[in-house]
C-alpha positions as CSV (number, residue, x, y, z in Angstrom):
1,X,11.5,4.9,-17.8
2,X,9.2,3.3,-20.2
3,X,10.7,-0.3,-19.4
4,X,10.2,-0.1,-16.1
5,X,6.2,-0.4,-16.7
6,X,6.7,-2.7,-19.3
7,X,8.9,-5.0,-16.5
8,X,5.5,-4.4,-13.7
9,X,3.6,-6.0,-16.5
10,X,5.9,-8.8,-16.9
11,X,5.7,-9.2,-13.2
12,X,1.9,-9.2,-12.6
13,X,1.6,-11.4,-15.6
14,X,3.9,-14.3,-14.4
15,X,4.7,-15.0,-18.5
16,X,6.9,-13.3,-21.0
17,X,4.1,-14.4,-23.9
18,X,1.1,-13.0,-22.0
19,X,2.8,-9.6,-21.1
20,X,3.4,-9.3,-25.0
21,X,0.1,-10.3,-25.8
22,X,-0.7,-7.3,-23.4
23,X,0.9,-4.8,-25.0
24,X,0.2,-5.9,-28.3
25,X,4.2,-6.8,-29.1
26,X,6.1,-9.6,-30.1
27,X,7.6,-11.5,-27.8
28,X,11.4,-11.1,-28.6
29,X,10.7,-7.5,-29.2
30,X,9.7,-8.0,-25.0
31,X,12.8,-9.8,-24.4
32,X,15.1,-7.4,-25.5
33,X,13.3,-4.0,-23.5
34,X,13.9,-6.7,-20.3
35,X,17.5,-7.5,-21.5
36,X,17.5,-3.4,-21.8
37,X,16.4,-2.8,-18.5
38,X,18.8,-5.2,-16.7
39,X,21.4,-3.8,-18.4
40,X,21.0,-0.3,-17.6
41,X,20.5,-1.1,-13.7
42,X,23.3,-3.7,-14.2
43,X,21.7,-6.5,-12.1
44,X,19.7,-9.4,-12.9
45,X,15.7,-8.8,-12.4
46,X,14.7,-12.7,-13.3
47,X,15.5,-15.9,-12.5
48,X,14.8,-17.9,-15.9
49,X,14.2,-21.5,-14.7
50,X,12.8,-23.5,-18.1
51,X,9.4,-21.4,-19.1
52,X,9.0,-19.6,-15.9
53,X,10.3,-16.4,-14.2
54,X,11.0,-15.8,-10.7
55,X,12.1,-12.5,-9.0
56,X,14.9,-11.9,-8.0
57,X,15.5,-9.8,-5.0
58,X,16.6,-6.8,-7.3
59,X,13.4,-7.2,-9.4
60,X,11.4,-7.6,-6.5
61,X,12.8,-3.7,-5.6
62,X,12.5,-2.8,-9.1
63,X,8.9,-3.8,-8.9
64,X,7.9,-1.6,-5.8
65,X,9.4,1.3,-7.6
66,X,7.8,0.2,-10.5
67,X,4.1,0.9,-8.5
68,X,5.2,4.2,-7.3
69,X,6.0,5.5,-10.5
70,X,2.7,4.8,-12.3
71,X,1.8,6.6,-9.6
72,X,3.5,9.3,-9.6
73,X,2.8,9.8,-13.6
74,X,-0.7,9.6,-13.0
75,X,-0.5,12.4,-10.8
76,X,2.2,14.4,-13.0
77,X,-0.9,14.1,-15.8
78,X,-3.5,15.4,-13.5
79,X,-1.5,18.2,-12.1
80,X,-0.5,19.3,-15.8
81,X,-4.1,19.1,-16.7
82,X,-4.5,21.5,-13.9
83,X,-2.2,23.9,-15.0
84,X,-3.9,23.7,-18.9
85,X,-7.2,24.9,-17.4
86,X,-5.3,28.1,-15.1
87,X,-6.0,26.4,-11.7
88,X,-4.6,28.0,-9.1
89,X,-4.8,25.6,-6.2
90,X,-4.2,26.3,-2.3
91,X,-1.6,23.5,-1.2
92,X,-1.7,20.7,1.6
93,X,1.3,18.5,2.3
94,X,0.1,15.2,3.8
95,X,2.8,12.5,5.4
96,X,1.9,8.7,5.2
97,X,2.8,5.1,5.1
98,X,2.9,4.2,1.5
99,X,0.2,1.6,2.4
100,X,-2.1,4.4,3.3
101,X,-1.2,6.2,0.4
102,X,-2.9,3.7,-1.8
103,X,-5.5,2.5,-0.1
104,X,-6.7,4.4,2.6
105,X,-5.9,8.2,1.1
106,X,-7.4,8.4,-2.0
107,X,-10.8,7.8,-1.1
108,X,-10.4,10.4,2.0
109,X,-8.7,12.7,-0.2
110,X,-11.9,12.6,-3.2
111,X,-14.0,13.1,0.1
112,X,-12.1,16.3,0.8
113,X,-11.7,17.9,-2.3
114,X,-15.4,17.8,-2.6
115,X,-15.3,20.7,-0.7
116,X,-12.2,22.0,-1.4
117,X,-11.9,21.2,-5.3
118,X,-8.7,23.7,-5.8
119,X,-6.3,22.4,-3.2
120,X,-3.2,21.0,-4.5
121,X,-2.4,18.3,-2.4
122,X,1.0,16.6,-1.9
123,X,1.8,13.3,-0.1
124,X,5.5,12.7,1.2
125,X,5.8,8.9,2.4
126,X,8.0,7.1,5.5
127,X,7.3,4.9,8.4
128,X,5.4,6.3,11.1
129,X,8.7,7.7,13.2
130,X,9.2,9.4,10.1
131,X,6.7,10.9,9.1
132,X,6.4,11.8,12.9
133,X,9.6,13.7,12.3
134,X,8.2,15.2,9.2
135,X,5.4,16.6,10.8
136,X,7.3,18.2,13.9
137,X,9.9,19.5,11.1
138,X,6.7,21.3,9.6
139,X,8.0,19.4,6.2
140,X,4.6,18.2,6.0
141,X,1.1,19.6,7.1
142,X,-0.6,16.8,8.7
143,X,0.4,13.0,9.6
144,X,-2.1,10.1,9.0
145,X,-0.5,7.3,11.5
146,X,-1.0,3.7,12.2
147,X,-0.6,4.8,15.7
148,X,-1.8,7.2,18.5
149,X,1.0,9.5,19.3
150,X,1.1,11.2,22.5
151,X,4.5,14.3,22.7
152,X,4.5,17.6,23.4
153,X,3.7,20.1,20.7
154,X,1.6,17.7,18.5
155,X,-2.2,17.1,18.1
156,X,-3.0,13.5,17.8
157,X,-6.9,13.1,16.6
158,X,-8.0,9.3,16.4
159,X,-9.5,8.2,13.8
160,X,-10.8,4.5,13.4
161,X,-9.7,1.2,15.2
162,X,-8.4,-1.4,12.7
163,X,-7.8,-5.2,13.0
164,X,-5.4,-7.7,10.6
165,X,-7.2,-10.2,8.5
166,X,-5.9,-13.1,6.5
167,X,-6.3,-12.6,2.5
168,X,-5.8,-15.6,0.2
169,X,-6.6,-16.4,-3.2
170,X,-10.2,-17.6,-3.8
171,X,-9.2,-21.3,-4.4
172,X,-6.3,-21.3,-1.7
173,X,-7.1,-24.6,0.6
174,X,-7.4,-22.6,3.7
175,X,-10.4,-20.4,1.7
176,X,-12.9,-22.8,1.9
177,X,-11.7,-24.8,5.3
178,X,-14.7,-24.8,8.1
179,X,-11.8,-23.3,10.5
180,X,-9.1,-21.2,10.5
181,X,-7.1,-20.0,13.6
182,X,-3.3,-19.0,14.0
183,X,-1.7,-22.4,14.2
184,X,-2.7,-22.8,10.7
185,X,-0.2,-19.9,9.4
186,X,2.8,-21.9,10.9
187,X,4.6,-22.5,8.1
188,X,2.4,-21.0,5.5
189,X,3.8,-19.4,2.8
190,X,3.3,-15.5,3.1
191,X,4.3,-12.2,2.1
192,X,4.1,-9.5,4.4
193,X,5.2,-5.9,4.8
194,X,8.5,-4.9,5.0
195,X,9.8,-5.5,8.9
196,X,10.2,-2.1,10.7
197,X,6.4,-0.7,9.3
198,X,3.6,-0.6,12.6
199,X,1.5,-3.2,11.0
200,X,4.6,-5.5,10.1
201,X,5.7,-4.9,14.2
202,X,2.1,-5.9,14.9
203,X,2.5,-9.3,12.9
204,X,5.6,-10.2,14.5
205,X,4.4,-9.7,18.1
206,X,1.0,-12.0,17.0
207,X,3.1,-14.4,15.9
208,X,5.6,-14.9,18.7
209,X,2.7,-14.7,21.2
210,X,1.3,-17.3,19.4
211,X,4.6,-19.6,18.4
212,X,4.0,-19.5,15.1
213,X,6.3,-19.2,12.0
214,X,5.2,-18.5,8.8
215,X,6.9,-19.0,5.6
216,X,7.9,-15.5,4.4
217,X,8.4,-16.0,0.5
218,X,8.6,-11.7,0.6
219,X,8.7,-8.7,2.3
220,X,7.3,-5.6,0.4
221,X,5.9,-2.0,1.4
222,X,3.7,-1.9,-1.1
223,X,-0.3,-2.8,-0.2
224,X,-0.6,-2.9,-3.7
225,X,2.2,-5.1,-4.9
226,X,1.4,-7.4,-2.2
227,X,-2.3,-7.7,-3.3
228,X,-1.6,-8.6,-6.8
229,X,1.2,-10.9,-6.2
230,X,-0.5,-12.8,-3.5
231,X,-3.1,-13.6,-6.5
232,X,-0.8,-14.2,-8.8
233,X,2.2,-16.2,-6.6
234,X,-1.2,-18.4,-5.1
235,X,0.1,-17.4,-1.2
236,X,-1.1,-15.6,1.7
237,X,-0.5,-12.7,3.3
238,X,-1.9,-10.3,6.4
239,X,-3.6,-7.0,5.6
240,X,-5.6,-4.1,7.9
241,X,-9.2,-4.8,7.3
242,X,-9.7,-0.9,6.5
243,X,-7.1,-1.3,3.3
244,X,-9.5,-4.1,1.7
245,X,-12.4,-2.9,-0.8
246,X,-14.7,-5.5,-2.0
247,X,-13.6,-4.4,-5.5
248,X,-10.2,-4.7,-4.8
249,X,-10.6,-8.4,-3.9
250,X,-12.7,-9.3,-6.6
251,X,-10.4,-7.6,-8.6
252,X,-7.5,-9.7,-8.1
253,X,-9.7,-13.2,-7.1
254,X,-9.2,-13.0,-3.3
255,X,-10.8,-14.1,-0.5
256,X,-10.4,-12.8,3.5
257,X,-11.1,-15.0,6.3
258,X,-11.1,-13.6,9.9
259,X,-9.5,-15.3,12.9
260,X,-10.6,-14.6,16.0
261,X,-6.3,-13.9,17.7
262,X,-6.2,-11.1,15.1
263,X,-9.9,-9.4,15.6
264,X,-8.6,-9.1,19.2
265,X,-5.6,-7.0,18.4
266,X,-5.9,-3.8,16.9
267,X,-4.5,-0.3,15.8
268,X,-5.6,3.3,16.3
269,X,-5.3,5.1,13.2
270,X,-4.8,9.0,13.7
271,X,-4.1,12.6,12.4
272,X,-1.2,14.3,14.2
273,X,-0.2,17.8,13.4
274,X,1.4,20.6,15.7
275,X,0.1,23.6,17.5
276,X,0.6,25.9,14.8
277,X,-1.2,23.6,11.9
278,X,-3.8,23.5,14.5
279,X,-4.3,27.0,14.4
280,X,-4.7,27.3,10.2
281,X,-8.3,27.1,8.4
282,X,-7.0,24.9,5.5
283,X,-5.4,22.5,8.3
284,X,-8.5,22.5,10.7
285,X,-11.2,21.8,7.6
286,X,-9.1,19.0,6.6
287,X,-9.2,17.3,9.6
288,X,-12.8,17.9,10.3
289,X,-13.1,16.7,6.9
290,X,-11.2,13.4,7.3
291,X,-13.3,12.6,11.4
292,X,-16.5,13.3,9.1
293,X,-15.5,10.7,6.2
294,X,-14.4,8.2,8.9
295,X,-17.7,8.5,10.9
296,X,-19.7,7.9,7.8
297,X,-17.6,4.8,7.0
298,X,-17.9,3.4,10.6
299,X,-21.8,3.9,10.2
300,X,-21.8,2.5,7.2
């Protein structure tokens, strides 16, 4: 839906007149592919209060999709491109977090493919329960898990340890304070992941261990919808350390400050597949591919 983009632009752009400017159209000309779009979902995306535009909750699930289907027209492109040039890949199905699959994924996946250029890879995406499930259900090849998972029938290879980390925008007051611990985030406004994902279970145990209550303006899955609207919504939010590229942050004028309750409490991220995945070459490489990539990046 060619809308739908146009809408994420609106989004990330907080104005109607710099979206347009964007996209190199007039303003009212953007005004009426909004209208459209509302009107074919038949709910309300924006709250119009005087110039600005606010969310609603049905926009704020429009916009998640919104993400995932650049994504998934980026990789329609490049597996048509494939097909132009007579490719005939070898296929891997890989299970993980949405999270992972834009952050940590694509830089382990261009590390594999390095040696395995052909394979056509697919990613299905769920909590971690689920894409348990998947795995055991052999609907997927491999798992990568915010988690160790210890059950019969299943390999479970760890990976790297991972802590939270606080992420602000560059001129947020807490950025340049001399201090920073966890009774600061009582009260402070936040997004953070959608409840029921590891990491959000994490927060939630952090912050009743530590009394505190922050001010949750939205829950979202998406890593990368959470990173730009931070930025753009001037709030804070909690990400895994491993998610957050210098690029990335510069990227979208954000800062990270470490507190010393979060360092402390950390997550095992793993591969888990069964006994017979275990026992195939493609399955086996990739996995000695992916311990390989992590123990460069730990070294590094």
């Amino acid at each position: 839906m060619e809308n739908m983009d146009v809408f994420a632009d609106v989004v990330e752009q907080q104005s109607l007149n710099r979206a347009a400017q964007l996209l190199n159209i007039s303003q009212p000309a953007l005004s009426r592919k909004i209208m459209n779009l509302e009107e074919s979902l038949g709910v309300r995306l924006f709250e119009r209060k005087g110039k600005r535009l606010e969310l609603t909750r049905a926009g704020q699930i429009c916009y998640e999709y919104a993400i995932q289907m650049r994504q998934l027209d980026r990789e329609f492109i490049q597996a048509m491109n494939r097909f132009k040039i007579g490719e005939l890949p070898a296929s891997l199905t890989i299970g993980a977090s949405l999270t992972t699959l834009q952050s940590t994924l694509p830089d382990l996946i261009s590390f594999y493919t390095g040696g395995s250029p052909n394979t056509d890879i697919k990613a299905l995406t769920g909590k971690t329960h689920e894409i348990v499930s998947l795995v055991k259900d052999h609907k997927v090849d491999i798992g990568l898990v915010a988690s160790h998972i210890e059950q019969p029938g299943l390999h479970c290879d760890s990976l790297f340890d991972d802590h939270l980390c606080l992420v602000l925008p560059a001129l947020h007051e807490l950025s340049s304070a001399s201090s920073v611990g966890m009774r600061e985030l009582d009260h402070l406004p936040m997004i953070l992941f959608s409840k029921g994902t590891w990491y959000r279970i994490m927060m939630d145990e952090i912050f009743h261990r530590h009394n505190v209550f922050p001010n949750v303006k939205m829950e979202i899955d998406s890593f990368e919808a959470i990173l730009r609207l931070v930025s753009t919504m001037g709030t804070a939010t909690l990400l895994p350390m491993s998610y957050l590229r210098s690029r990335l942050l510069e990227n979208n004028d954000l800062c990270i400050r470490q507190l010393p309750e979060l360092i402390q409490t950390k997550r095992t991220t793993s591969l888990v597949y069964t006994d017979e995945a275990a026992r195939d070459g493609a399955i086996r490489f990739f996995v000695e591919k992916a311990k390989e990539y992590f123990a460069r990046t730990d070294a590094g």
